[in-house]
C-alpha positions as CSV (number, residue, x, y, z in Angstrom):
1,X,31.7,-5.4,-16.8
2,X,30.3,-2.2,-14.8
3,X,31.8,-0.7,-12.4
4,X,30.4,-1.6,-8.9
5,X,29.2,1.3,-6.8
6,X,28.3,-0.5,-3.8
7,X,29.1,-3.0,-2.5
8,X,28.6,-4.8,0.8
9,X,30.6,-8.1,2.6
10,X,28.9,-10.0,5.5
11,X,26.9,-6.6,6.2
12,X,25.4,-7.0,9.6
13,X,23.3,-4.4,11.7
14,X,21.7,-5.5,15.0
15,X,19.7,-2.7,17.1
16,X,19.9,-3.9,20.9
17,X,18.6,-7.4,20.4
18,X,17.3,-7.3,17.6
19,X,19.6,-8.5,13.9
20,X,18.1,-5.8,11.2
21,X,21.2,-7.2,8.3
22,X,22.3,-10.6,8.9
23,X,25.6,-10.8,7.1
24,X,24.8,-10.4,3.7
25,X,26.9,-9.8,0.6
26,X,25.8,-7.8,-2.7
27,X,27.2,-5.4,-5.3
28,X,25.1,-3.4,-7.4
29,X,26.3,-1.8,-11.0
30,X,26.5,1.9,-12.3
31,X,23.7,3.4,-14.1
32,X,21.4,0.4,-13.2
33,X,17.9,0.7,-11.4
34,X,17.8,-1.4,-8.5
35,X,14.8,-2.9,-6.2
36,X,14.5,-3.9,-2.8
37,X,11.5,-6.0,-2.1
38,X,10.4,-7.7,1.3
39,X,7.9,-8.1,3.9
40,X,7.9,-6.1,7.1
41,X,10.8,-6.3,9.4
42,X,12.6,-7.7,6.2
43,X,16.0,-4.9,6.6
44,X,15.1,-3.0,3.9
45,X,14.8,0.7,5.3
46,X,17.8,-0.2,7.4
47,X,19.9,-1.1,4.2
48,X,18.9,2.2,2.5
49,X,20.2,4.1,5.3
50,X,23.0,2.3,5.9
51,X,23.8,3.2,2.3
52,X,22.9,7.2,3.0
53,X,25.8,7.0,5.9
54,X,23.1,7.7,8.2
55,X,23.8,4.7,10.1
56,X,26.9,2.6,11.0
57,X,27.8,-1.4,10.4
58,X,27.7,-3.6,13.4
59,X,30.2,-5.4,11.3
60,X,30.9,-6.3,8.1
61,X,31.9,-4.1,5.2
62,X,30.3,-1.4,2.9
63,X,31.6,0.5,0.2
64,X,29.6,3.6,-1.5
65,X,31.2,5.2,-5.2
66,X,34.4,3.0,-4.3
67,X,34.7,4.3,-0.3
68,X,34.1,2.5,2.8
69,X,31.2,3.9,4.5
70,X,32.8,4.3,7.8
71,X,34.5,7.4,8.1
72,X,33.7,8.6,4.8
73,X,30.1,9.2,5.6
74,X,30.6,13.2,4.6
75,X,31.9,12.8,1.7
76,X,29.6,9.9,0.4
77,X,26.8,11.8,1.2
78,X,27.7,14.9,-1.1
79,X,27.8,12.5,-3.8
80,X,24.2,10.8,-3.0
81,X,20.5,11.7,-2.9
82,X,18.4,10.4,-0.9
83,X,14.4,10.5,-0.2
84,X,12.9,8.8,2.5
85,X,9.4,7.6,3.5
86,X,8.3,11.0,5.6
87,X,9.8,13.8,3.0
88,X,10.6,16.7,5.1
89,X,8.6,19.5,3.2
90,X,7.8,22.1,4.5
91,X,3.7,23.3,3.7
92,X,3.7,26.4,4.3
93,X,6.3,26.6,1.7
94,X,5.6,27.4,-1.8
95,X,7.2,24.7,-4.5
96,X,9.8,27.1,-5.7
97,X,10.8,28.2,-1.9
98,X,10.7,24.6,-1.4
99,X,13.0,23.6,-4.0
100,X,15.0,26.8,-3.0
101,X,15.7,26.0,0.5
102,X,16.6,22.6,-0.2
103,X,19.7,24.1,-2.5
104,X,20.7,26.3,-0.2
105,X,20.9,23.3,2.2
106,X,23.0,21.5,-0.5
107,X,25.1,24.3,-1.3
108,X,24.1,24.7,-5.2
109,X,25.5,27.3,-6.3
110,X,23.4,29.8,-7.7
111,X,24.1,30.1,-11.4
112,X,23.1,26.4,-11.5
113,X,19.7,26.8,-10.2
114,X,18.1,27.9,-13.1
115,X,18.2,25.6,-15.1
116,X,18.3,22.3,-12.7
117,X,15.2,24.8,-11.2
118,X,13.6,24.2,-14.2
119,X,14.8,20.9,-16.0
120,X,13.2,19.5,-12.5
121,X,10.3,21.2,-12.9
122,X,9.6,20.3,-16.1
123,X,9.9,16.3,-15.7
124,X,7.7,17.0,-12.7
125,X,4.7,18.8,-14.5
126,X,5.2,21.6,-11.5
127,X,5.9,24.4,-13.6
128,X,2.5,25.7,-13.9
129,X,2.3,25.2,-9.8
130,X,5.5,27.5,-8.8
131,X,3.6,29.5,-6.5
132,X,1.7,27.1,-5.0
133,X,1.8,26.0,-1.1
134,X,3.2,22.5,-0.5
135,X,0.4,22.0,1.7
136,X,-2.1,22.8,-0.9
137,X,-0.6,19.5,-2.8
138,X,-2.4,16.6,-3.6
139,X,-0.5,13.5,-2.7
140,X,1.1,12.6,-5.7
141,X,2.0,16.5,-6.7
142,X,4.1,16.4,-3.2
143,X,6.0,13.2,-3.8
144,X,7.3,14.6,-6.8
145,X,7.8,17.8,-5.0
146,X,9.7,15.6,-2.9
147,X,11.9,14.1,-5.2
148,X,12.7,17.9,-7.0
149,X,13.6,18.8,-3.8
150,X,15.8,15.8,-3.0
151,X,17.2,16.4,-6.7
152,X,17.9,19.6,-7.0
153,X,21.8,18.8,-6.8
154,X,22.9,16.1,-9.5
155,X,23.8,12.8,-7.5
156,X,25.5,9.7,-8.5
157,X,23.1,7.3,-6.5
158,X,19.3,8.0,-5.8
159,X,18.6,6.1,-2.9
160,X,14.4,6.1,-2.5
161,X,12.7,4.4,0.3
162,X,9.1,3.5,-0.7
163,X,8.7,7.0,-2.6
164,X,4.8,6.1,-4.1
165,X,3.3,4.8,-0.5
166,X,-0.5,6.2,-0.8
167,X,0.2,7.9,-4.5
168,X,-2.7,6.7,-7.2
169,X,-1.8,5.0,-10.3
170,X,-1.5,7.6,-12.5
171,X,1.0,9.6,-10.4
172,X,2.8,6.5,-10.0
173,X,3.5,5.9,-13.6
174,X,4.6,9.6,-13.8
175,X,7.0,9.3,-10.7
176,X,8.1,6.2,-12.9
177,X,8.5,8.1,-15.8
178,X,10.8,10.7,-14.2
179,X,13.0,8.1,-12.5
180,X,13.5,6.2,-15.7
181,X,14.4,9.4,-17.1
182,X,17.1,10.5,-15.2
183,X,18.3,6.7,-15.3
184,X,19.0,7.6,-19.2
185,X,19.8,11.2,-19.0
186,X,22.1,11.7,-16.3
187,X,23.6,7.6,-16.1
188,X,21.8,8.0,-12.4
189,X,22.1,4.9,-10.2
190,X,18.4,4.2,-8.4
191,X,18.0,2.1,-5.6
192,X,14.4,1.8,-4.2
193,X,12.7,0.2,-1.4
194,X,9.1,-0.5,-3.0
195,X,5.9,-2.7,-1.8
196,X,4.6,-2.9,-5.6
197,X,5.7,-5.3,-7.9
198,X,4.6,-3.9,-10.5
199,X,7.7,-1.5,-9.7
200,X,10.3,-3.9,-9.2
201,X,9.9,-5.1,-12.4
202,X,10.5,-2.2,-14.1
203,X,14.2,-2.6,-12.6
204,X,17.3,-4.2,-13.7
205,X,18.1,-5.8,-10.7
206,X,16.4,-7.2,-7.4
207,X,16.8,-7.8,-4.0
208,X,14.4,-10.2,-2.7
209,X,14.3,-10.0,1.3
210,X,13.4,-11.6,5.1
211,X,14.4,-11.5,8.4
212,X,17.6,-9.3,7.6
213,X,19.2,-12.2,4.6
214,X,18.4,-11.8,0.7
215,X,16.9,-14.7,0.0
216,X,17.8,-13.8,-3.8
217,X,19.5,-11.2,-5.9
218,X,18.5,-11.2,-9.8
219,X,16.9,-9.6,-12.9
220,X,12.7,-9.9,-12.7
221,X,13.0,-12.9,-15.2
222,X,14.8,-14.9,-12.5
223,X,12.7,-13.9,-9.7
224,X,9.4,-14.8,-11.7
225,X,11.3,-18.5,-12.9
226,X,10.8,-19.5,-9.6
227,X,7.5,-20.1,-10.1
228,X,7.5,-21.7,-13.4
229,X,5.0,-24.6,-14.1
230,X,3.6,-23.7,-10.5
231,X,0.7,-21.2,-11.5
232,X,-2.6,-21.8,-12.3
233,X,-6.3,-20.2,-12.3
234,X,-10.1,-21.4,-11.4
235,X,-13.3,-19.8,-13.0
236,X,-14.9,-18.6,-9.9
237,X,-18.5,-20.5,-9.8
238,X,-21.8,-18.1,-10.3
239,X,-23.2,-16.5,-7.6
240,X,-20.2,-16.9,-5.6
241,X,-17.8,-13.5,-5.1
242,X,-14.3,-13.9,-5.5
243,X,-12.8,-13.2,-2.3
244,X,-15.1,-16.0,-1.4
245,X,-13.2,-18.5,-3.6
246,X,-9.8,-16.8,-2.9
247,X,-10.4,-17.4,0.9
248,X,-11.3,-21.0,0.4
249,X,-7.5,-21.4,-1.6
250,X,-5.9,-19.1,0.8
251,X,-7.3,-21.6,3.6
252,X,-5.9,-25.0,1.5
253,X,-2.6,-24.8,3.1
254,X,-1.9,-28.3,1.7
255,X,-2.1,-27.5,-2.0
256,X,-1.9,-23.6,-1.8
257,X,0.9,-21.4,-1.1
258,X,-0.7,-18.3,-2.5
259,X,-4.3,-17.0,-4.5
260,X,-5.9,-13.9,-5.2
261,X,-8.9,-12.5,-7.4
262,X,-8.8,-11.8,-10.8
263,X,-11.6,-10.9,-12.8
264,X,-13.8,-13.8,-12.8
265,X,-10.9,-16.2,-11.7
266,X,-8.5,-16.9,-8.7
267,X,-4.8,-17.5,-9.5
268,X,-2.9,-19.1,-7.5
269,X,0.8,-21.0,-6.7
270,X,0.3,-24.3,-6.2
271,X,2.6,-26.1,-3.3
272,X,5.8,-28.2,-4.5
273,X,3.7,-31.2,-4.2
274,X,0.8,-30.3,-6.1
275,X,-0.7,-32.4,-8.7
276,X,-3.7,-30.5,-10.4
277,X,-5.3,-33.8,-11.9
278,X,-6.1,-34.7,-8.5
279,X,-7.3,-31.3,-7.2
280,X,-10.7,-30.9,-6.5
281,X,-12.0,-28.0,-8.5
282,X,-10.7,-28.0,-12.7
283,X,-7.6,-25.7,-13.1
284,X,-6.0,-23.9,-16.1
285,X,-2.0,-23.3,-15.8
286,X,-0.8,-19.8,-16.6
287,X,2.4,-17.9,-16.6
288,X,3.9,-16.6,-13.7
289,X,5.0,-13.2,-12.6
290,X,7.2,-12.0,-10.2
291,X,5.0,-11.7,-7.5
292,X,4.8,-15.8,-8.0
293,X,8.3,-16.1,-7.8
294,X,8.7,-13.5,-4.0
295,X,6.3,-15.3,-3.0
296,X,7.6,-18.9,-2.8
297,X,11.0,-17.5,-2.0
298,X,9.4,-15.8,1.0
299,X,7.5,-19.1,1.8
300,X,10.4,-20.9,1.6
301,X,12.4,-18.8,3.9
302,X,9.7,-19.5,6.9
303,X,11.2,-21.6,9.0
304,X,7.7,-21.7,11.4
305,X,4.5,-20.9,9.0
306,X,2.4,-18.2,10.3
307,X,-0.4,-19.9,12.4
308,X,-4.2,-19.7,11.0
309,X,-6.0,-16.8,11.5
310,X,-7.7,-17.2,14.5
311,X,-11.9,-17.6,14.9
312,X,-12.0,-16.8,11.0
313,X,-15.6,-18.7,9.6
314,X,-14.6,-22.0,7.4
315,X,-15.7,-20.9,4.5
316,X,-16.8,-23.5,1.7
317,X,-18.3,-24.4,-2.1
318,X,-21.0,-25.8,-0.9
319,X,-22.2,-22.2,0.7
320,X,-24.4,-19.6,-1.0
321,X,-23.0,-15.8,-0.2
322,X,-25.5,-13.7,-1.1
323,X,-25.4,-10.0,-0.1
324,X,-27.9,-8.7,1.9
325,X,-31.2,-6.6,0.1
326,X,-31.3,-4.5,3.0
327,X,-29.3,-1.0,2.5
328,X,-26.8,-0.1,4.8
329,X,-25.4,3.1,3.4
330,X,-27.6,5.4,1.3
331,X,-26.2,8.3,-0.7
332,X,-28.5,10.6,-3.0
333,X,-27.1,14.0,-5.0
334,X,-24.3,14.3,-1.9
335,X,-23.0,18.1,-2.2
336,X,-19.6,19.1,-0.5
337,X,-18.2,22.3,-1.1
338,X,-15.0,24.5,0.9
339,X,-15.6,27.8,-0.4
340,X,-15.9,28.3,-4.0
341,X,-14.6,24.8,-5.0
342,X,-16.5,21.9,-5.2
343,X,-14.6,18.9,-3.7
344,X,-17.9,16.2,-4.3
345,X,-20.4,16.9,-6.9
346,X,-23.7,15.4,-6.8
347,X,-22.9,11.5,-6.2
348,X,-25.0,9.0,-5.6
349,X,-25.1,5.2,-4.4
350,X,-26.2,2.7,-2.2
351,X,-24.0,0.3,-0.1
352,X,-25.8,-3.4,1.2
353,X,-25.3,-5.1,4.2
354,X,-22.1,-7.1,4.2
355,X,-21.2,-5.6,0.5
356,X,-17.8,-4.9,0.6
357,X,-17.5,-1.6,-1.4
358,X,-15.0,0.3,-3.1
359,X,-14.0,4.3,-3.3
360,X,-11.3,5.1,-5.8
361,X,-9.5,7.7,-7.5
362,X,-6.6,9.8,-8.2
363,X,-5.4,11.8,-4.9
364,X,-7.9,14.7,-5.0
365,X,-10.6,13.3,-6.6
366,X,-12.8,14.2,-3.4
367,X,-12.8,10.8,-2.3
368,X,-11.2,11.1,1.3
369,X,-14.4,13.5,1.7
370,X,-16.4,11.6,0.3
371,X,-15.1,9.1,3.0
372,X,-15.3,11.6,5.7
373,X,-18.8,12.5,5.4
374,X,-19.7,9.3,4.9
375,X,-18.1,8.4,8.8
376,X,-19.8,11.6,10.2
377,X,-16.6,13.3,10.2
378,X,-17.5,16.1,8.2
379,X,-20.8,17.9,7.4
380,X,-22.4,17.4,4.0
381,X,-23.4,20.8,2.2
382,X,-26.1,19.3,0.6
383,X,-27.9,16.6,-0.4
384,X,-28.9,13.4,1.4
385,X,-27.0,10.8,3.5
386,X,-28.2,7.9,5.6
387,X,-25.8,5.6,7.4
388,X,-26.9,1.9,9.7
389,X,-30.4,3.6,8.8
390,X,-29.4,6.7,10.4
391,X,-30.0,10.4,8.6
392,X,-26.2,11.8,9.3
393,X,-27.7,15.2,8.9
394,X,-29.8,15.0,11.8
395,X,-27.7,12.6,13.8
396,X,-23.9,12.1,13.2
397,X,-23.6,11.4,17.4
398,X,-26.0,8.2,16.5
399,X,-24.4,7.4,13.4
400,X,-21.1,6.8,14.3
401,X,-22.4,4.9,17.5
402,X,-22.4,2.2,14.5
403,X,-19.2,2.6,12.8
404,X,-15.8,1.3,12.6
405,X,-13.0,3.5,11.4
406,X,-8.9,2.7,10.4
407,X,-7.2,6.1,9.7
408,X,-5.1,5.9,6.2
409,X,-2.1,7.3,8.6
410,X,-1.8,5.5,12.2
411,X,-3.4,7.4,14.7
412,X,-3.8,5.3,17.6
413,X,-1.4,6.8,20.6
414,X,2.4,5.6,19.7
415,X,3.2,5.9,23.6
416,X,1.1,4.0,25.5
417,X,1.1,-0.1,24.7
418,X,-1.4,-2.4,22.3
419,X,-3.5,-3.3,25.8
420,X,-3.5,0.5,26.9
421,X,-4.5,1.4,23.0
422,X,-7.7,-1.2,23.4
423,X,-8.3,0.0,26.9
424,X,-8.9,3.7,25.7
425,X,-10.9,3.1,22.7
426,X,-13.1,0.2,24.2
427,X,-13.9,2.6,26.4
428,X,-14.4,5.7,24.5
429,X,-16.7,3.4,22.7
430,X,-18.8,2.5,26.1
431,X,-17.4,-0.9,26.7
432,X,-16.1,-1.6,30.3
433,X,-15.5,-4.1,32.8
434,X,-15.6,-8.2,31.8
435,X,-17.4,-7.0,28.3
436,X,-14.1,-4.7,27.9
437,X,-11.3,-7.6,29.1
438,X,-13.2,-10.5,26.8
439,X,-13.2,-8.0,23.5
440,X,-9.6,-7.0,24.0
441,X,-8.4,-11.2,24.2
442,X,-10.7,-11.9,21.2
443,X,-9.3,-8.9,19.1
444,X,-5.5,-9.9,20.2
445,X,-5.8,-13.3,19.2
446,X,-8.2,-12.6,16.1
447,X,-5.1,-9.9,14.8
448,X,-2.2,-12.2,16.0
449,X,-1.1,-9.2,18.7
450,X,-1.3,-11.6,21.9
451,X,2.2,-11.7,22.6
452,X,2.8,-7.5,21.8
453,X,-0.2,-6.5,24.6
454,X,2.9,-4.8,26.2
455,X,4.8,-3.4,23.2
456,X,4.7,0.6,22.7
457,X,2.2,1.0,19.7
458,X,4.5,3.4,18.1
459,X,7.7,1.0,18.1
460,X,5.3,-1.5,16.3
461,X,6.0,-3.0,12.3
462,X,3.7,-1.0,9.8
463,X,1.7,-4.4,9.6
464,X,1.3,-4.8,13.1
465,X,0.3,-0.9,13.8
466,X,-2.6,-1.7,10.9
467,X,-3.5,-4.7,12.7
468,X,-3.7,-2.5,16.1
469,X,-6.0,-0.5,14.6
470,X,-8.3,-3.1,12.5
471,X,-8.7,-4.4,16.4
472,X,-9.4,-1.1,18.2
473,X,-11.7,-0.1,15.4
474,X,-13.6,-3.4,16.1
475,X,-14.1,-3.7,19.8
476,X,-17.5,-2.3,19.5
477,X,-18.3,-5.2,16.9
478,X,-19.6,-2.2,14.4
479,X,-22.2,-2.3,11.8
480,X,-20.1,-0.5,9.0
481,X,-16.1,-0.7,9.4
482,X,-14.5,2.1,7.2
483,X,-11.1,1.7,6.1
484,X,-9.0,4.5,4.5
485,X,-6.2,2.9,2.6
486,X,-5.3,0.2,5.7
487,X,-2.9,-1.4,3.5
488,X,-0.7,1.8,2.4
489,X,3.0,0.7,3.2
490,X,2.4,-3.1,4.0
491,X,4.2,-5.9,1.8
492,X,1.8,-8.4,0.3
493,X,2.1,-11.3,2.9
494,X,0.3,-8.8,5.2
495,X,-2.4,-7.6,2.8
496,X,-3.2,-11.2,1.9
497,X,-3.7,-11.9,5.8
498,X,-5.8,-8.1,6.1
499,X,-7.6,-9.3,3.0
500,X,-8.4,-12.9,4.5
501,X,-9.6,-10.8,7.8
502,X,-11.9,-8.8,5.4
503,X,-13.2,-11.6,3.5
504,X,-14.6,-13.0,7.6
505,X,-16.2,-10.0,8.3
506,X,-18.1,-9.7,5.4
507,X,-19.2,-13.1,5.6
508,X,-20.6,-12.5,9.0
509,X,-22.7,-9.7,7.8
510,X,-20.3,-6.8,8.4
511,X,-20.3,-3.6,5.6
512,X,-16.9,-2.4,4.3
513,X,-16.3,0.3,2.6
514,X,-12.7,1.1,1.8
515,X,-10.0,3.6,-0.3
516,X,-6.9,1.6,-1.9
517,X,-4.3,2.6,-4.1
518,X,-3.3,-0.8,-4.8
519,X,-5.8,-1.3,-8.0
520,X,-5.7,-5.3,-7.2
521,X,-7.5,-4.7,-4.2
522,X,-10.5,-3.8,-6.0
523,X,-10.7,-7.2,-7.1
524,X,-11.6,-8.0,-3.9
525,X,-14.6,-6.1,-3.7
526,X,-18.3,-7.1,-4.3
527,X,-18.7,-3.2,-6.1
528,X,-16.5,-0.1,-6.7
529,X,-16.6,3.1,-7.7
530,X,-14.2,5.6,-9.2
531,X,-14.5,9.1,-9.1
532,X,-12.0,12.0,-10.0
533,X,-12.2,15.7,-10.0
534,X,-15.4,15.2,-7.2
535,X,-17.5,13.6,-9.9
536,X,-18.9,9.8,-10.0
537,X,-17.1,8.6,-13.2
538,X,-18.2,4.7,-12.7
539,X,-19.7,1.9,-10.5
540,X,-20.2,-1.6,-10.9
541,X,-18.4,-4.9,-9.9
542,X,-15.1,-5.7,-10.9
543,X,-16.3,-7.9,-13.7
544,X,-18.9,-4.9,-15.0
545,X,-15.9,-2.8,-14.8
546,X,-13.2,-4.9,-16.9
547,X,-15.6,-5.7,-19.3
548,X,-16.7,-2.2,-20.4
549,X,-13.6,-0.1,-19.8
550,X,-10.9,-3.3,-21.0
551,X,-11.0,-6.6,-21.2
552,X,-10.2,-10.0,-19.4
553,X,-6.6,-9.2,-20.4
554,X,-5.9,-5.6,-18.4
555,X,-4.7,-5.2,-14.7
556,X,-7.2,-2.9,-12.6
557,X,-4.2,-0.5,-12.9
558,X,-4.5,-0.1,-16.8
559,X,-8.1,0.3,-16.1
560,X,-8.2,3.1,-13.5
561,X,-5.9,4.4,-15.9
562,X,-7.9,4.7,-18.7
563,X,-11.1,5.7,-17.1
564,X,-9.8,8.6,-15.5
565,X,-7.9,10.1,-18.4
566,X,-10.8,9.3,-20.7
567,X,-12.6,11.5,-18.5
568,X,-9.8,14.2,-18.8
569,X,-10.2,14.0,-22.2
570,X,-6.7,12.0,-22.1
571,X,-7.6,8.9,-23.2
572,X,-6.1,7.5,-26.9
């Protein structure tokens, strides 16, 4: 048997009022890669710091490389690594004073730096980038940055907490890579916090998590045989989008636990009882995953169901959901340079009324400016763009008068409450008086925050901050709602609810237009484009898309993947 190196007996860690750990009980084995997967509010953060010694047990006991954590948190911590969400680089930094710094803070002892210097930089792929500023990094470059830094002592435990929040696929296989790598190189013991579970299966071990409890602690195989013979698909019917038919299931809370698009199908868990001979539409069973099986478990575990989302449309079958003719968004030859480098290179699309559309790529493919000048935010420096019929060259002012706009990082004000957050922005948006006070009670029951109107934005869950700003972002009811990865750092439950939210607006005549790193959300779009390197690669529909570049076989992921190294001249 391995040898346990931590291990943890009626674990319990309250904050004020609030339980965080509710007496739980683990161990987890030497040299193994462990996950930790939950909703928000679930205890996983707090468990990964309580593991770093940078908290203390309300009670209970934990042990860390065969020592209790209390009063050994010193000497624990010389023996750990640890990377947490916000990764304390420093930009004006280059990578090698980076990793520099970071040793002297660790002690390292010089003759060793060399070589760990350069064995790190290596795995990384930042060799050629030495010199570099931190701050000149794109996303993915300074996560593994990060994890150099946080590596350049050898540790016997890697604790990582969400390390590939808002990093694109491809840089999220290679962080991958390197973690499986020192796994086998260096017997490493990983622990990681992570919202994909595409990740978590790529462990040993997981921790499935809610409301502070594990609700169960196995390999991937047992976590996805909780859903055995409870899977199934439906052929979406013609004409109809997807989201369309995945908001109808999501909606069948009798039969339906769980559904989302797939290609030209919706999968979905059926409830304990369900009997597909007597479900309305035909149904083909398929295998389950081990999103299935979190799922159920974290269904299970609610004691209360979350209520319906309120004054969503009914949507139904019988229904036709055609997208509107009329163009909302028009982009022709759009030109945006900083300097000498090109950061968008002559795109080109259209966007319809109550289309909801899709910008992807790598992080710095230009597609954040490409976003921005799309929302008036930044000047285009050439070409032509038209926006709610408005030419954003000549008037940005008007344009935005008829947008709606969610921030990829939380920017709302973290110190005053939800009601003084809608206050401000209906009013910076020209809204006052009974108008004001009837928009900010439909918004708080529409985004389930009545309840929070007096909670301190910035002491908020990561899902309930998002949901803040969905709500402030639509007070004005806007034309065009722009959305710069929302979901980035939100567990599924809440991206299925945001998703469900999306699916309304749409319906209701409402134009999207969003950025996501998690490639399954471009199944939910009516049309996507990828771009990398500032130039358009594709556009299409999801279906367009999986049948040129793949199959009806491959994830979105494997996709993405293979369009944008085909286009580096990558692809095999």
């Amino acid at each position: 048997m391995n040898e346990k190196i931590i291990s943890a007996e009626n674990l319990t860690k309250k904050f004020k009022n609030l339980t965080a750990l509710d007496a739980i009980n683990f161990e987890v084995e030497k040299g193994n890669l462990t996950a930790i997967i939950g909703p928000d509010g679930a205890g996983k953060t707090t468990l990964i710091r309580l593991i770093a010694g940078l908290i203390v047990p309300t009670s209970g006991n934990l042990k860390v490389l065969g020592k209790n954590i209390l009063g050994n948190e010193q000497a624990i911590q010389e023996k750990i690594s640890y990377l947490p969400q916000k990764f304390g680089l420093y930009e004006d930094l280059s990578i090698e004073e980076n990793m520099t710094l970071y040793a002297d803070l660790h002690g390292v002892e010089k003759n060793l730096r060399r070589k760990r210097f350069s064995h790190l930089l290596e795995m990384t792929g930042l060799t050629p980038f030495t010199k570099r500023l931190a701050g000149k990094l794109s996303g993915g470059m300074k996560q593994k940055l990060g994890l150099a830094c946080t590596l350049v002592r050898s540790p016997e435990i890697l604790l990582l907490d969400e390390p590939t929040v808002g990093v694109d696929p491809l840089s999220r296989r290679e962080l991958w890579e390197i973690v499986k790598q020192l796994v086998a190189e260096e017997n490493l013991s990983v622990v990681v916090n992570t919202a994909y579970m595409d990740e978590a299966e790529l462990c040993e071990k997981v921790f499935v998590m809610n409301h502070g409890k594990i609700l169960k602690f196995g390999t991937p195989a047992e976590i996805k045989a909780v859903a055995e013979n409870r899977c199934y698909r439906i052929k979406t019917p013609p004409n109809m989008p997807t989201r369309i038919l995945q908001s109808i299931l999501m909606d069948d809370k009798e039969n339906v636990i769980d559904s989302v698009p797939e290609g030209n199908f919706v999968r979905f868990i059926g409830a304990a009882n369900f009997n597909a001979e007597k479900f309305s539409l035909p149904v083909e069973k398929i295998s389950e995953r081990l999103e299935d099986g979190f799922m159920i478990l974290l269904h299970d575990d609610e004691k209360n169901k979350n209520p319906a989302v309120a004054n969503l449309k009914t949507l139904s079958l019988n229904e036709k959901y055609f997208i509107s003719a009329e163009i909302d968004i028009e982009v022709k030859n759009l030109l945006k340079k900083f300097g000498e480098f090109t950061a968008v290179d002559k795109t080109s699309f259209e966007v319809h009324r109550g289309e909801v559309f899709g910008l992807l790529g790598p992080n710095g493919a230009g597609k954040t400016t490409t976003f921005r000048m799309l929302c008036g935010l930044l000047p285009l420096t050439d070409g032509f763009l038209s926006v709610a019929g408005v030419n954003l060259r000549t008037a940005r002012t008007e344009a935005r008068a008829n947008i709606g706009y969610v921030a990829q990082k939380f920017s709302l004000y973290g110190n005053l409450t939800v009601e003084e957050n809608l206050n401000f922005f209906g009013g910076a948006y020209g809204l006052s008086g009974k108008i004001l006070s009837n928009r900010i009670a439909e918004v708080l029951q529409e985004f389930h925050l009545d309840g929070h109107e007096k909670d301190a934005a910035g002491d908020l869950p990561g899902g309930y901050k998002q949901r803040l700003s969905m709500a402030a972002a639509l007070l004005h009811q806007p034309k065009i709602l722009f959305l710069d990865e929302p979901t980035s750092g939100i567990d599924p439950l809440a991206r299925r609810d945001f998703w469900r939210q999306i699916t309304d607006l749409s319906v209701k005549g409402t134009t999207i237009i969003i950025t996501t790193h998690f490639m399954e959300e471009a199944e939910y779009c009516d049309r996507m484009m990828i771009q990398d390197k500032g130039k358009l690669l594709t556009i299409g529909t999801p279906q367009e898309i999986r049948k040129n570049f793949g199959g009806e076989n491959s994830t979105m992921n494997e996709i993405f993947i293979k369009i944008v190294e085909n286009s580096r001249g990558g692809g095999k």
